[in-house]
C-alpha positions, 0 to 999 in steps of 0.5 A, a space after each residue: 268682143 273675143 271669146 277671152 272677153 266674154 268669159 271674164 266679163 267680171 273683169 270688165 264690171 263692178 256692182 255698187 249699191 243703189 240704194 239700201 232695203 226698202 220695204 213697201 207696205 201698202 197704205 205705209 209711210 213708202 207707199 207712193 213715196 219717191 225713195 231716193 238711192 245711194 248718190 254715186 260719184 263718176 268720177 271717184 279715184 277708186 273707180 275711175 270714170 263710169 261710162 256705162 250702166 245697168 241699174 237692177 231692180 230686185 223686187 221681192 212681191 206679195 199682192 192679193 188677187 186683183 192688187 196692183 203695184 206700179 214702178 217708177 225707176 229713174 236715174 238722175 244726175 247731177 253736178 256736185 252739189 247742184 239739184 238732181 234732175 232726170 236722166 233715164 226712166 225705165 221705159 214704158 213708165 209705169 211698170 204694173 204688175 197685177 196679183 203677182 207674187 215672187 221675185 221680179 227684176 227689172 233693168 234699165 241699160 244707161 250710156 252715163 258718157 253726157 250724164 253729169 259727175 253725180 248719179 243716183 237711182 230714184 223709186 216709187 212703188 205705189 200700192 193699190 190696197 191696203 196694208 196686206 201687200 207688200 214689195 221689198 226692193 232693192 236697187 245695184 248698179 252694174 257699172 263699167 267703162 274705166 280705161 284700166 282692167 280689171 275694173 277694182 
């Protein structure tokens, strides 16, 4: 990649929704509840073909001392209008974070070249205590691959 490149990265990228706010309330109706993000079409005119990806997971964390809460991330594909299966799971499943606080992010780096027209993002943060804890997350894919730049 030439200097030229990597200085207009953004040219090259595109953000797209993952899924709306989604926030965890420990012994709420989230908790330990597979939440289900935005359905994205590889194939759409307006984006062309994505061939790769970077799924980011902001998560916003409030845990007591001695609390835990435990990320399952995955991506899922599909054709259209068929059922979604795994495609990609953070690795190592699960993420456990204890008595933490503040602003966590993981990613998950995807090759979507054998993955199937319709992807999406799946989540399940469970709590290990009642309702003080607290998790707010929010999944965007970085997507890229188009033949055509900038990507629009």
């Amino acid at each position: 990649m030439s200097v030229a490149t990597q200085r207009n990265i953004g040219a090259y990228v595109k953000a797209l929704s993952g899924s709306a706010l989604i926030p965890v309330v420990a012994g709420g109706g989230l908790d330990d509840v597979v939440q289900n993000g935005t359905t994205i079409d590889r194939h759409a005119e307006s984006i062309s073909v994505l061939l790769a990806a970077k799924l980011i997971v902001h998560a916003d964390i409030d845990l007591a001392t001695s609390e835990t809460a435990t990320f399952d991330i995955q991506i899922e594909d599909r054709v259209p209008g068929g059922a979604f299966a795994l495609f990609k799971a953070l690795t190592p499943l699960p993420v456990v974070l204890e008595a933490a606080e503040g602003v966590y992010v993981f990613e998950l780096d995807v090759d979507l070249g054998p993955a199937k027209q319709e992807i999406r993002a799946t989540l399940k943060v469970t709590m290990s205590a009642g309702a003080t804890d607290t998790v707010d997350v929010m999944m965007v894919f970085l997507v890229g691959g188009p033949d055509e730049q900038p990507i629009t």
